[in-house]
N, C-alpha and C positions, 0 to 999 in steps of 0.2 A: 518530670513524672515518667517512669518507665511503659511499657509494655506491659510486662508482667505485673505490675501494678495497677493498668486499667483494667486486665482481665482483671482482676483479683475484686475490683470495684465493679464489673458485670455482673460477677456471678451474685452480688449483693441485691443491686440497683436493679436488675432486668428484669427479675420476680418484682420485686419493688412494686417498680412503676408499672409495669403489666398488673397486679392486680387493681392499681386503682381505675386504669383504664377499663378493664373489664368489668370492675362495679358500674363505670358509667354507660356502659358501652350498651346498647340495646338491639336484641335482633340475636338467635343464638349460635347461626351458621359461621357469624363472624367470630365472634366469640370465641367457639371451641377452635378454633383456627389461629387465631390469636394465641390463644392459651399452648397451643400447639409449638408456633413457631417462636412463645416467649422462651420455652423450654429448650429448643433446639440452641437457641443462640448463647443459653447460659449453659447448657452441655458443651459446647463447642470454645467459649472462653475458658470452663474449668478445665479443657483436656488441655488446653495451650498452658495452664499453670504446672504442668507433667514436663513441661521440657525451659521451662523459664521463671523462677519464683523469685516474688518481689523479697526485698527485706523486713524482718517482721520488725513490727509496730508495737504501741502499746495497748492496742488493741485488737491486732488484725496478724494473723500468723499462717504462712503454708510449707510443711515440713513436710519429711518421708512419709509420716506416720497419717499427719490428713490430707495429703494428697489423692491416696488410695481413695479415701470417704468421700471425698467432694466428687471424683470421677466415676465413683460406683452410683453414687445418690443421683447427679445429673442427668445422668444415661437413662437410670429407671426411670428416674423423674420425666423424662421427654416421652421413652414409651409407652410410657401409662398416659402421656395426655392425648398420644394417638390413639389408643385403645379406646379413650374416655371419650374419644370425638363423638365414635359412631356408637360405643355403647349407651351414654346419657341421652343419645339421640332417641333411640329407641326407647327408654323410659318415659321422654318427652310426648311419646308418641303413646303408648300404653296408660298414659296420664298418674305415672307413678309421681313424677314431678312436674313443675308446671315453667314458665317460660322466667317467671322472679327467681324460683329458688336454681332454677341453670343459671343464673347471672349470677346469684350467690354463691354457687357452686365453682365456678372457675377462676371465679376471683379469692374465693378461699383457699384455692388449688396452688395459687401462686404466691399466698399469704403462707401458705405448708414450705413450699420450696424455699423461698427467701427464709426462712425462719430454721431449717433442719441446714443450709449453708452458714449461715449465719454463726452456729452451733460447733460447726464444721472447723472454720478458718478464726474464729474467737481467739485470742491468744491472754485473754483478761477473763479467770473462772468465776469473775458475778454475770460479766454478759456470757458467758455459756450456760449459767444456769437461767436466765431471763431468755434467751434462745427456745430452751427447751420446756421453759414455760408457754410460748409463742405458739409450738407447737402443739401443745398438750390441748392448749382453748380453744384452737383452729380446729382440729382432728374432732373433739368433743362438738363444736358445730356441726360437724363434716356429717358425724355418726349419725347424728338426729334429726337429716335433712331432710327424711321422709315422711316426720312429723305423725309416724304410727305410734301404737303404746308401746309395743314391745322398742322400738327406736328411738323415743325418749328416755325409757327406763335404761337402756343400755347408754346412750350420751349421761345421764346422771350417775350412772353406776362408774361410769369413765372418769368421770369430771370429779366424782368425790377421793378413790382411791386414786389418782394420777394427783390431785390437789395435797394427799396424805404423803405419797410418794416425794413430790417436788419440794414440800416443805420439808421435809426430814434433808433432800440432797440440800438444799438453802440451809438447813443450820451442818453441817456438815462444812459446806463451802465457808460458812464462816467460823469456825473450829480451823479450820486450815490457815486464815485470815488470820487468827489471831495465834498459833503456832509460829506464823511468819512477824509479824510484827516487832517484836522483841529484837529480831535477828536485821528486819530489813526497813523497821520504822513504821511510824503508820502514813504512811505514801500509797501512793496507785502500785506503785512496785509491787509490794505486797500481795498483791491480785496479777500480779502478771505472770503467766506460765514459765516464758524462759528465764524469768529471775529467779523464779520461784525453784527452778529444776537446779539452778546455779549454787544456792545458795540453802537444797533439801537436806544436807547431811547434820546442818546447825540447830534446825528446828526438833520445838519438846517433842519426843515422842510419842510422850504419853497423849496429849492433843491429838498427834496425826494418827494416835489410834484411834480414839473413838470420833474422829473425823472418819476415816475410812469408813467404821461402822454405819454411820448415818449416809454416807454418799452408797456406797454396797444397799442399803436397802432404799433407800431413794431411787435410786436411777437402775436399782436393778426393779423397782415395783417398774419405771417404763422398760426395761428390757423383758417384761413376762417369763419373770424366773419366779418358780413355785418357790413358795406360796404366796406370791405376790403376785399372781395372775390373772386372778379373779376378772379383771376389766377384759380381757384380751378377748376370750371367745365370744363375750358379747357383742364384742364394739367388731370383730371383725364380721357376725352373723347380719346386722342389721344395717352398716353401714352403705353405702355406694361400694358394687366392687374395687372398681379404679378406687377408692382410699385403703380398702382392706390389702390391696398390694402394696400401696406405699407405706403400710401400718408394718407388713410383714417384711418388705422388703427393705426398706430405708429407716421408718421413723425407731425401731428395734435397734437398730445400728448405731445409730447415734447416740442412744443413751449406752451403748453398751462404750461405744468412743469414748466418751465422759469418764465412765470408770478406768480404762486403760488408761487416761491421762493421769489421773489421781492414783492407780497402779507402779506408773512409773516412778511417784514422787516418794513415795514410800519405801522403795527398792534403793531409794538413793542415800536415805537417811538409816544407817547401821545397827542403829537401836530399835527401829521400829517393830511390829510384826510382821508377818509376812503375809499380804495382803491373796498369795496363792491360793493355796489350801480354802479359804473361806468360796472363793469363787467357785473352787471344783467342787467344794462340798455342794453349792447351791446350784452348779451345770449338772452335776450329777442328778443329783434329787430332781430337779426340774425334766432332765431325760428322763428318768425310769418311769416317773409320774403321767407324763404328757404320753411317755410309749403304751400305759394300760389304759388309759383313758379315751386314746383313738376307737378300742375296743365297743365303747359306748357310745358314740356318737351317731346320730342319726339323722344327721343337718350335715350338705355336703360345704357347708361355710366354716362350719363349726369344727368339723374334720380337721381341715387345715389349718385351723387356728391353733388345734391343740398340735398339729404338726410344729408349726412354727415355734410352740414354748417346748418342743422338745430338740427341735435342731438351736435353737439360743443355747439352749441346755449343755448340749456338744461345744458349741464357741467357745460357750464362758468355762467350761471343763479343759477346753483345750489353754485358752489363757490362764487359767489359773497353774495345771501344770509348768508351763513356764519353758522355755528353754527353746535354744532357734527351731529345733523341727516340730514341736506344741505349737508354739507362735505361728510359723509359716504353715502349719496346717490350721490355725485359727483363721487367721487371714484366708486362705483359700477356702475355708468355709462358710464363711463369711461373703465372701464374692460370690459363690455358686450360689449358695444359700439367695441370696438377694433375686440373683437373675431366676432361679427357679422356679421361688414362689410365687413371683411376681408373675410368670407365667402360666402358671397351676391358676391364680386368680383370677387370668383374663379369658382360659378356657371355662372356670367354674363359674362368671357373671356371667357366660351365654346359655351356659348346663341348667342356671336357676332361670335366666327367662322363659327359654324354650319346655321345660320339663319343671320347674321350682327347684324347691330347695331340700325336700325328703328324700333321700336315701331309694327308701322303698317305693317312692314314685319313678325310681329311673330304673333302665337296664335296656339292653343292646344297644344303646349308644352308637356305639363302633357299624352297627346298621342305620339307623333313623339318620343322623349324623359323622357320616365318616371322617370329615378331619376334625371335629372338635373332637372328637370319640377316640380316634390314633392321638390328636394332641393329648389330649390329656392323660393316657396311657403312657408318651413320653415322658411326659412333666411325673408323673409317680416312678416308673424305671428311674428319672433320675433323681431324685428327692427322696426314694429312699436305699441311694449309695450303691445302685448296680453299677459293672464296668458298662462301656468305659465313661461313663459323666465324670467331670470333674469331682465330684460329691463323693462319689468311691474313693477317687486320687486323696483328699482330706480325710476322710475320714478312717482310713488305711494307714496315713500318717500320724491320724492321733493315737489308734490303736496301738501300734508300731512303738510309738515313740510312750507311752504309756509302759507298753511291756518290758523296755528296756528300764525305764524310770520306778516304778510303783507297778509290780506284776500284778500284784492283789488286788488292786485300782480296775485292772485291765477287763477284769469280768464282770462285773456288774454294767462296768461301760460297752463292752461287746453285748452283752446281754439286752439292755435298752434297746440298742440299735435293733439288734434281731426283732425284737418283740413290736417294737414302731412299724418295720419292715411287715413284719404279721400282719399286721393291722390294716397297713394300708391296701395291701396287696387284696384282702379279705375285702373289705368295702370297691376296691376298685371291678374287683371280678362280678359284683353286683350292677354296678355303674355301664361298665365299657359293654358287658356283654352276656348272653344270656336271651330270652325272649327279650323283647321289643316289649316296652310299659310306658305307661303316661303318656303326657301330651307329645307331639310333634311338632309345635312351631318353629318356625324359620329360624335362624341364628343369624343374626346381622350386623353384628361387630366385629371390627379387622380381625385377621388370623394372623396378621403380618406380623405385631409386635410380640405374641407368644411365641411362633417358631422361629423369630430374631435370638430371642433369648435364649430357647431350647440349643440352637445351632450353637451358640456360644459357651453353653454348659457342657454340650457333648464333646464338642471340638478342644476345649479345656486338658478333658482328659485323657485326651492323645499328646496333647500338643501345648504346652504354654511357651511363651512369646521370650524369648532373654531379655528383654529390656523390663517385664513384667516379672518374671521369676529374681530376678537380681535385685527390683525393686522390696519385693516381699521379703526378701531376705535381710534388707535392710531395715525394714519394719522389725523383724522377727529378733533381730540383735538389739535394737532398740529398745524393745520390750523387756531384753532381760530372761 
């Protein structure tokens, strides 16, 4: 057994067995500690899968393409459980939750992790769709940990449409199933990604069409592309914040991974459609949408949620264009994208404790609170595409690479951008500064893991790494 082969069995195993320990585990100090240092250890086996990958399996695969995902998702995934340490601590303390539902809480934490990896390194598409089923019921508990009305209506409201969603990707998956059969037997082959990639130019295409169509609205209903949304703003309004980053940061990613992999299969088989066009139709719409809708928002949770279905919006606009500088600005919006939000969300769990969750209950910020008030002024400079954040560098690329491809394309997608841009800026100017309003409580969850991330967004777009830009680019040709 290799190395790279044990890692590859960490990043499975270490959530694994972490949460069942944390289900047993009693006492919450250790716990979140635990949970903490489960995450570090599987961050640190998937970055070793970056320079050593085992050979894929018939069930188990680490390529160019989810290399990138496994090491975006771990990293988040660790510093959201540092953030989560001390922020659930304080809800402990406020008696929003109680000392059962924190042992529930962090053992479901690491049931999410192992489940969106799982999803990740899958190289068999029935267990990547049961992956992100895993996810779907986990996240759905997660939401309605608080056991309020508005936080069960949104866990149900999650749990019916992501349930409508996963079953549309499930007959899709097997539409694919049975496209391949004819060609590759009815064997586990059949189900396995790299046979499946091998052997995509033979399969009917009339199948892998309305296969695509059911995977496209399956797994785009978990990517929060309009009008398949509907769950997102809720479950991110009501949930635990440490989930609503890993909803925006990671669990969005995965489903959107899902579709890129069924993207590729399509592209390989000569008769099929073109799986393009349908996603940029559905990135666009989902931008323009989520950019006027910021407009209305007046929940600082709910803001960012609709931020979130309009930058997927850009992703999936930028993958469906298609072509290495689309791609490799997909990919890097997608990475900025992650560390962003994720950070947007650990300043906005201490903005709702301290101050709540209205709009019109906050302002001067940037006085009552001066570095949650500057962070979070950061995390919007860069989230909505100023220099120099990486986020500019992307999305300068999609434009760019638009203008050259589909001119016509290029305005409505600059347009969006602008108008999101409006938006936020408009609510923030409320938020950061202005008289001093609402409560003043203390803020007492780390700052360390937001300005981890900010550092990393901004330093991005100076500076990206060659061994990181070379990797992207490999994805980016892959893609097609």
């Amino acid at each position: 057994m290799t190395a790279s082969f044990d890692a590859l069995i960490a990043v499975l195993v270490m959530p694994a067995l972490a949460a069942v320990v944390l289900a047993i585990l009693p006492g919450y100090w250790l716990a979140a500690r635990l949970n903490a240092l489960a995450a570090l250890v599987t961050f640190l086996a998937a970055a070793s899968l970056m320079f050593a990958r085992p050979q894929p399996g018939p069930y188990l695969l680490v390529d160019d393409l989810n290399s990138v995902f496994i090491v975006l998702t771990t990293f988040v995934g660790f510093t959201t459980s540092v953030f989560s340490a001390s922020y659930v601590s304080h809800e402990l303390e406020i008696g929003r939750l109680t000392p059962k539902y924190l042992r529930f809480y962090h053992a479901m934490y690491q049931v999410l992790m192992f489940a969106m990896n799982l999803a990740l390194v899958a190289n068999n598409i029935g267990v990547l769709w049961v992956a992100i089923e895993i996810a779907t019921l986990t996240t759905v508990l997660m939401v309605g940990i608080y056991r309020t009305h508005d936080a069960i209506e949104a866990a149900w409201k999650y749990f019916i449409l992501g349930s409508v969603g996963i079953a549309l990707a499930l007959f899709g998956t097997i539409l694919v199933y049975m496209a391949a059969r004819p060609v590759m037997s009815e064997s586990l082959d059949a189900m396995v990604w790299t046979k499946l990639v091998a052997h995509a130019g033979a399969f009917d295409p009339a199948l892998l069409n309305i296969a695509f169509v059911f995977l496209l609205l399956g797994y785009g209903t978990k990517v929060g592309l309009a009008p398949l949304h509907a769950w997102l703003p809720d479950a991110h309004a009501e949930g635990p914040t440490p989930i609503s980053a890993v909803l925006s940061g990671l669990l969005l990613n995965v489903a959107l991974y899902a579709l890129l992999r069924f993207k590729i299969l399509l592209a390989l088989n000569p008769d099929a459609l073109a799986p393009g066009p349908l996603m940029a139709t559905l990135g666009l719409a989902s931008l323009i949408f989520a950019a006027f809708m910021l407009y209305r928002r007046r929940d600082i949770k709910r803001l960012f949620a609709y931020s979130s279905i309009e930058h997927m919006g850009i992703i999936a606009f930028a993958f469906g264009m298609g072509g290495p500088i689309a791609n490799f600005a997909g990919l890097l919006h997608m990475t900025m994208h992650s560390l962003t939000k994720s950070a947007i969300f650990f300043a906005v769990g201490q903005i709702a404790q301290v101050k709540g969750r209205r709009i019109s209950d906050m302002g001067g910020l940037t006085e009552t609170h001066p570095v949650l008030g500057w962070g979070l002024v950061l995390g919007v400079v860069a989230i909505a595409g100023l220099p120099p954040c990486g986020i500019f560098m992307s999305e300068f690329l999609v434009v760019s690479s638009t203008m050259g491809r589909q001119p016509w394309l290029a305005i409505p997608l600059a347009f969006g951008i602008i108008v999101g841009l409006g938006a936020l800026f408009l609510r923030l100017n409320g938020i950061a500064f202005g008289e001093p309003r609402g409560a003043n409580a203390e803020a007492k969850a780390s700052y360390i893991p937001m300005f981890a991330h900010l550092a990393l967004v901004f330093a991005a777009g100076i500076y990206i790494p060659p061994a990181l830009f070379a990797g992207f680019q490999n994805v980016a040709k892959l893609l097609g």
